[in-house]
Every structure is written in C-alpha cells, then in structure tokens.
PyMOL CGO cylinders between C-alpha atoms (Angstrom):
from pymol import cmd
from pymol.cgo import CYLINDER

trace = [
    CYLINDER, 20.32, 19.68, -7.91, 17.74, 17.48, -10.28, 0.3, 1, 1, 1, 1, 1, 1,
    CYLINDER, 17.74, 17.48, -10.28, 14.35, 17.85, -9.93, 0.3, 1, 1, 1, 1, 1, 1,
    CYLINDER, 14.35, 17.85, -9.93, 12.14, 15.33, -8.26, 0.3, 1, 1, 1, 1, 1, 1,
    CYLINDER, 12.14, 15.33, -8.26, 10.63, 13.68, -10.84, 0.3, 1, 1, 1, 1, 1, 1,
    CYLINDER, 10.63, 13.68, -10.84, 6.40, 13.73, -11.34, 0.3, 1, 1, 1, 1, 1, 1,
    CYLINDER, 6.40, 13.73, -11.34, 4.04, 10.69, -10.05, 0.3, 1, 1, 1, 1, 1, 1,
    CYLINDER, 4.04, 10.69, -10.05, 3.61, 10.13, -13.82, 0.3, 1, 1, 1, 1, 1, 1,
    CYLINDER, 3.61, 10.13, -13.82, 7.10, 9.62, -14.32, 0.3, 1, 1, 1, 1, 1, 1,
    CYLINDER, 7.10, 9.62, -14.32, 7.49, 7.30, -11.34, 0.3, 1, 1, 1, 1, 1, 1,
    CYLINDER, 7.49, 7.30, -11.34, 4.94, 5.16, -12.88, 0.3, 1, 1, 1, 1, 1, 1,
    CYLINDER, 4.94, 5.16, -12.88, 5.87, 4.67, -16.37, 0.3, 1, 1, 1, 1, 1, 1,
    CYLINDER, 5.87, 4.67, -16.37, 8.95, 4.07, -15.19, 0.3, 1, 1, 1, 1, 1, 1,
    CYLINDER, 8.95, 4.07, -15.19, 8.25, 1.26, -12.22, 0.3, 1, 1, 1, 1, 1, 1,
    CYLINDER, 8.25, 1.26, -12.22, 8.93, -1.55, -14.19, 0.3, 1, 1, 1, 1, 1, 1,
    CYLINDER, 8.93, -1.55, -14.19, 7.95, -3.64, -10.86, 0.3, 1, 1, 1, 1, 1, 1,
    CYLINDER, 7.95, -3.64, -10.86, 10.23, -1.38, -8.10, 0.3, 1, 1, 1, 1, 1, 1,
    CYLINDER, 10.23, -1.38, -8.10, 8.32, 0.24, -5.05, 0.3, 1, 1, 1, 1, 1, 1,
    CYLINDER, 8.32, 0.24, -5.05, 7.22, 3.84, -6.02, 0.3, 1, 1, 1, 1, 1, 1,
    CYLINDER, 7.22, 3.84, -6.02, 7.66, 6.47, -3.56, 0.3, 1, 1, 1, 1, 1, 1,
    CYLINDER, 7.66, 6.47, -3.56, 4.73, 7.34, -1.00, 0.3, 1, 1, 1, 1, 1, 1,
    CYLINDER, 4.73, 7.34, -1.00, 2.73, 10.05, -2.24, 0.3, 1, 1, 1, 1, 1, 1,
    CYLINDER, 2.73, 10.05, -2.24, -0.50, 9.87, -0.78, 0.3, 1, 1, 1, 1, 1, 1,
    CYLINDER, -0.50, 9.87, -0.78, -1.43, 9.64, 2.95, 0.3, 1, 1, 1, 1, 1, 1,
    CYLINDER, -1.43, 9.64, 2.95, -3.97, 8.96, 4.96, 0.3, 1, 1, 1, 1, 1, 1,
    CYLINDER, -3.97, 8.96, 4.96, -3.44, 12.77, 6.51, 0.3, 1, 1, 1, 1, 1, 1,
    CYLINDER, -3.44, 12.77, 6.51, -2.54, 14.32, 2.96, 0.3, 1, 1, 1, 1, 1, 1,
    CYLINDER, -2.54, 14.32, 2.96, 1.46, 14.96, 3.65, 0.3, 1, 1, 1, 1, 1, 1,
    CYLINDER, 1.46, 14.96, 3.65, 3.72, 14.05, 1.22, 0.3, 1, 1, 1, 1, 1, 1,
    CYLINDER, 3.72, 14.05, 1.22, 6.57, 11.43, 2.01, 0.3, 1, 1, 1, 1, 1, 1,
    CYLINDER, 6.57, 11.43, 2.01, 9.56, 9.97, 0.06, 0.3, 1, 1, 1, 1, 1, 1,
    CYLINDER, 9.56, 9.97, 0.06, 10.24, 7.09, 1.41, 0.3, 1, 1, 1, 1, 1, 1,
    CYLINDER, 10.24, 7.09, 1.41, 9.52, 3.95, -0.70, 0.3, 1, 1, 1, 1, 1, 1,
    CYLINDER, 9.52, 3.95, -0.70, 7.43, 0.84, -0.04, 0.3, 1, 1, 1, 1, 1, 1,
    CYLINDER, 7.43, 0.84, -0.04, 8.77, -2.03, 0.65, 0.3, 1, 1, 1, 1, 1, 1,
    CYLINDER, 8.77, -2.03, 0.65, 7.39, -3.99, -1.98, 0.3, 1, 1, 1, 1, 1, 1,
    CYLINDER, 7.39, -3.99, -1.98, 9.81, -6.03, -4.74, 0.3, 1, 1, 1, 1, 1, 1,
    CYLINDER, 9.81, -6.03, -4.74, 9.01, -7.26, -8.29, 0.3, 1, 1, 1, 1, 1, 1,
    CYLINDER, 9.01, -7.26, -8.29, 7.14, -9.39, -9.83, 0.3, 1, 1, 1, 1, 1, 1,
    CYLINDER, 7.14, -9.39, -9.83, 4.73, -6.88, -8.02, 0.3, 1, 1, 1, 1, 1, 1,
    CYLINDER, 4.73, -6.88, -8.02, 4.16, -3.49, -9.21, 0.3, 1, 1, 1, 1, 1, 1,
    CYLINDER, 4.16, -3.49, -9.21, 2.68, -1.06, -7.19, 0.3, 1, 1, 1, 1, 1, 1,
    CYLINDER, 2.68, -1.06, -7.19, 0.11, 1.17, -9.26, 0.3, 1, 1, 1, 1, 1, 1,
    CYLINDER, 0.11, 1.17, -9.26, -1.89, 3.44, -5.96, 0.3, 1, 1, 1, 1, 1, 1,
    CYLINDER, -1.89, 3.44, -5.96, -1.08, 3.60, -2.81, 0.3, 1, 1, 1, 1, 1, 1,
    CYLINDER, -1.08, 3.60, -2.81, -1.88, 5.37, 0.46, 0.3, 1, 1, 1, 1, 1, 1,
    CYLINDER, -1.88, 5.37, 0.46, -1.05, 5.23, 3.73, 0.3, 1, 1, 1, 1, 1, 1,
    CYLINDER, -1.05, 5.23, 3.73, -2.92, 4.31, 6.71, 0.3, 1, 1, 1, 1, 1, 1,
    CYLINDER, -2.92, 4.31, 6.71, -0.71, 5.08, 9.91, 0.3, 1, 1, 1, 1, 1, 1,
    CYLINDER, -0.71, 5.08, 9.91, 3.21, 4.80, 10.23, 0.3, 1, 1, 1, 1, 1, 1,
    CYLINDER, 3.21, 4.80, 10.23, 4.44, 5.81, 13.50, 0.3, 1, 1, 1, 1, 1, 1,
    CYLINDER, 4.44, 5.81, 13.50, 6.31, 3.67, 16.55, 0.3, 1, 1, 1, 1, 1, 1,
    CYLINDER, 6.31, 3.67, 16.55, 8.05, 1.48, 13.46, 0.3, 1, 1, 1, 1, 1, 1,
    CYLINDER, 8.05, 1.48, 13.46, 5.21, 0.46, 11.68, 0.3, 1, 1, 1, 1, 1, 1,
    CYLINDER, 5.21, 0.46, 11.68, 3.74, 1.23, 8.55, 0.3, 1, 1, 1, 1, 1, 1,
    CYLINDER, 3.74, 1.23, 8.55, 0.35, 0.46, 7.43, 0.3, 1, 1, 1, 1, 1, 1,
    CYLINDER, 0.35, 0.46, 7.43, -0.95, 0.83, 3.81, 0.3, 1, 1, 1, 1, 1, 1,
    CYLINDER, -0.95, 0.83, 3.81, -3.90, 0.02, 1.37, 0.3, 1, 1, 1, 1, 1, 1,
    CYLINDER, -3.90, 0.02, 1.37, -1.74, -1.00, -2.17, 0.3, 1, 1, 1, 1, 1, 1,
    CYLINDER, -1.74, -1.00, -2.17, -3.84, -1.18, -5.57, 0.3, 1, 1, 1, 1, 1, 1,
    CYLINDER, -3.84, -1.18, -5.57, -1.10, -3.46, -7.53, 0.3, 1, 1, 1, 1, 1, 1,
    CYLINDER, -1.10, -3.46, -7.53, -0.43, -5.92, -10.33, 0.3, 1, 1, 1, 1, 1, 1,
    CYLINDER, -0.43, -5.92, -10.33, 0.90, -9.32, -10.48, 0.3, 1, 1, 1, 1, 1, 1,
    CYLINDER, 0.90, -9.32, -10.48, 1.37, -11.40, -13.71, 0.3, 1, 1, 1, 1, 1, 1,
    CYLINDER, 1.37, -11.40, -13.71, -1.65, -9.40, -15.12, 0.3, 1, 1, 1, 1, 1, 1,
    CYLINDER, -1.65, -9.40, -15.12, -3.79, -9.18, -12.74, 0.3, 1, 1, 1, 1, 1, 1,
    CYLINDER, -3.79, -9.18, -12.74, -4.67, -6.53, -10.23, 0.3, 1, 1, 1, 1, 1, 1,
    CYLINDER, -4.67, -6.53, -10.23, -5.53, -6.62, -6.38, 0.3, 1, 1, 1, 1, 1, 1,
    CYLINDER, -5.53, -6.62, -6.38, -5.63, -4.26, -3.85, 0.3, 1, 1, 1, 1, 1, 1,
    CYLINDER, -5.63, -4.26, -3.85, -3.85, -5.40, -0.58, 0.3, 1, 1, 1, 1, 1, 1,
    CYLINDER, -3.85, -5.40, -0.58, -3.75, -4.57, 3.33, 0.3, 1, 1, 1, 1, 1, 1,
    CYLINDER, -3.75, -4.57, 3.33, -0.14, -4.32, 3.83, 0.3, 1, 1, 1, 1, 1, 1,
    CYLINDER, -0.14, -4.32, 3.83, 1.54, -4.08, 8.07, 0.3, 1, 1, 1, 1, 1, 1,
    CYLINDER, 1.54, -4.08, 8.07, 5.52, -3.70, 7.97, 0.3, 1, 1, 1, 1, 1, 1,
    CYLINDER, 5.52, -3.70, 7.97, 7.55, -3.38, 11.20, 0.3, 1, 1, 1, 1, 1, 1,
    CYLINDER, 7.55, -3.38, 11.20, 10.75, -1.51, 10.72, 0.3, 1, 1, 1, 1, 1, 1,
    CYLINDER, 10.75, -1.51, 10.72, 13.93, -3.80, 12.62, 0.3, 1, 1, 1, 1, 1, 1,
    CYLINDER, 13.93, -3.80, 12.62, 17.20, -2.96, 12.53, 0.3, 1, 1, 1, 1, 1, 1,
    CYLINDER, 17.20, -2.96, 12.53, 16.41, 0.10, 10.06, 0.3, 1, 1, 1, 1, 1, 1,
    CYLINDER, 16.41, 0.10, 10.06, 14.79, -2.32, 6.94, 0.3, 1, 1, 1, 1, 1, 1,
    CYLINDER, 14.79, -2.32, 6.94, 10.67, -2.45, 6.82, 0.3, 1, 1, 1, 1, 1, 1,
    CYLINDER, 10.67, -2.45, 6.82, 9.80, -6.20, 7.42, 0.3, 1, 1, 1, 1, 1, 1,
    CYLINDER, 9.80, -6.20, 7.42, 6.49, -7.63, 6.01, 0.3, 1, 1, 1, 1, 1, 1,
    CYLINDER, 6.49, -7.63, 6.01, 4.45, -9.05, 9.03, 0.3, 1, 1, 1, 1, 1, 1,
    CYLINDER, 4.45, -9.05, 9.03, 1.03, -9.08, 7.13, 0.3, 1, 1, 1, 1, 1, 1,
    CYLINDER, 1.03, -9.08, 7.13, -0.45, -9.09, 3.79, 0.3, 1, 1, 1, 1, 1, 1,
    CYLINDER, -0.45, -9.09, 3.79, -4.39, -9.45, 3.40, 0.3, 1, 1, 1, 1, 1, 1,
    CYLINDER, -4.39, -9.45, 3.40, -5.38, -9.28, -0.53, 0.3, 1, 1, 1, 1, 1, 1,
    CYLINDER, -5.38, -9.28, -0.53, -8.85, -8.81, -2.06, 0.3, 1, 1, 1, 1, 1, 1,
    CYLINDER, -8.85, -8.81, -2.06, -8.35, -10.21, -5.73, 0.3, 1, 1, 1, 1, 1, 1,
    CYLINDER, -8.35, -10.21, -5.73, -12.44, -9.11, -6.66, 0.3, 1, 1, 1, 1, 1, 1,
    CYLINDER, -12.44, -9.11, -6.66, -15.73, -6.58, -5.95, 0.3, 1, 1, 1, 1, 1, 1,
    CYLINDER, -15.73, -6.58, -5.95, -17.72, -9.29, -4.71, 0.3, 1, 1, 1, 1, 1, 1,
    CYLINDER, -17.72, -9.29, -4.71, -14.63, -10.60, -2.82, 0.3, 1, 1, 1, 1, 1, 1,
    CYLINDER, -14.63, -10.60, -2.82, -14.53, -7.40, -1.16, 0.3, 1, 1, 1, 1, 1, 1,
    CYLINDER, -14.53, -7.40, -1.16, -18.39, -6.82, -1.05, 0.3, 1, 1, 1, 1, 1, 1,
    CYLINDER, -18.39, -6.82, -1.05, -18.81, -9.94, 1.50, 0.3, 1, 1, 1, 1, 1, 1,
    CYLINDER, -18.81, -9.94, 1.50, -15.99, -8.66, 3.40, 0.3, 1, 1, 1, 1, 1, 1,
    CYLINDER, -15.99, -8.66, 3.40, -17.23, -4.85, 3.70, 0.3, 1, 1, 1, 1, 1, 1,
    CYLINDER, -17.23, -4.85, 3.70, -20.75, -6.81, 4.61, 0.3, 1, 1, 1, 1, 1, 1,
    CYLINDER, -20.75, -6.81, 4.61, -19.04, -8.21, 7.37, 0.3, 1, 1, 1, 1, 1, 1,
    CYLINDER, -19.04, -8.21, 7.37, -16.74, -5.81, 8.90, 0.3, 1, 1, 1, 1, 1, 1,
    CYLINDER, -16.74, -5.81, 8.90, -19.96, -3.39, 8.80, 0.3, 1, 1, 1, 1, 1, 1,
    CYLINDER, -19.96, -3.39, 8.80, -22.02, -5.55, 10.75, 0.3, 1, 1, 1, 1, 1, 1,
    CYLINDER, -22.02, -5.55, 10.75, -19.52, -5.64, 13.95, 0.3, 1, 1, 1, 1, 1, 1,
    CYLINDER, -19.52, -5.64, 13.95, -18.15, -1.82, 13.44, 0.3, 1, 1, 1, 1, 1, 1,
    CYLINDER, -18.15, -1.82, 13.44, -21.04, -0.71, 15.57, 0.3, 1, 1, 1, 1, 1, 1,
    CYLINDER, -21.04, -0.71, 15.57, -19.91, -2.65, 18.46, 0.3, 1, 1, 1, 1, 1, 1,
    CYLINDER, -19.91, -2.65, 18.46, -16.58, -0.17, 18.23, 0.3, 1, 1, 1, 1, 1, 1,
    CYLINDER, -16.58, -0.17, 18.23, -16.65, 2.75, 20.57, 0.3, 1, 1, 1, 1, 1, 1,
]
cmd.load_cgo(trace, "trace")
C-alpha cells in the first residue's frame, strides 16, 4: 500500500488540479478533492460546512499570476459537485470595505 503523500508534495505537484481537503472548519481531515479545474490552482483551502450535498469553502488561489481568495457553494447532483456560486475578493482594501459592511449588519443576527 503507498503512502499518502505530504501537503507539501500535493502542492509542488498541483500544476493547476484540485488538491485534496486538508483543513476544515472543525479540524478533521478529508480526502476528497475540490472541485476546482485549471487554469486555477488552488494554494489554501478550508472548509466551511459540507453536509445535505453541499460544500462550502474559503479558497486562497492563483490565476494567470495573480492571487484571490474566493467564497466557493457546490451542490453535489447525480454524485459530481456542481458550482452554484463563486464570490472573489481580488485585494485588502477590496475585502476591507466588504468586512466594513458585513460587520455593520452582523449585530442584527441572533
């Protein structure tokens, strides 16, 4: 039986393919790939919640040079993971507006 190989591996060795799910939100380990196809290339990853066939993920990945982190929702059909929604934040002040935001409403949350 061959080892499974190291996160380090994995990465040198992307070349643009999905790497396997390593970190989650609840700190379990999972093999099962993202569903993500080149030209990206995932570099972090981590889970947010996949249960009742969907999968929800924060992505840190690069495309033609450049890197952006993206809000990924996939809904599993007829056993492949679909894309329904990608939300990307290409910059810090991008996402500093956007935290501003969201912060000012999360109090109305119960």
């Amino acid at each position: 039986m061959e080892d499974t190989p190291k996160r380090s591996d994995l990465e040198e060795t992307n070349e643009g393919h999905a790497l396997p799910v390593s970190e989650t939100a609840g700190g379990e380990e999972k093999e099962e790939r993202l569903p993500i196809k080149a030209p990206l290339r995932v570099l972090q990853h981590r889970t947010i919640n996949k249960r009742f066939d969907w999968w929800a993920a924060v992505v840190l990945l690069e495309s033609y040079a450049k890197k952006q982190v993206c809000l990924y929702l996939w809904q599993k059909k007829n056993g492949d993971w679909k894309r329904k929604q990608k939300f990307g934040i290409h910059s810090k002040e991008d996402w500093e507006m956007m935290k501003k935001a969201v912060e000012s409403y999360i109090g109305e949350l119960t």
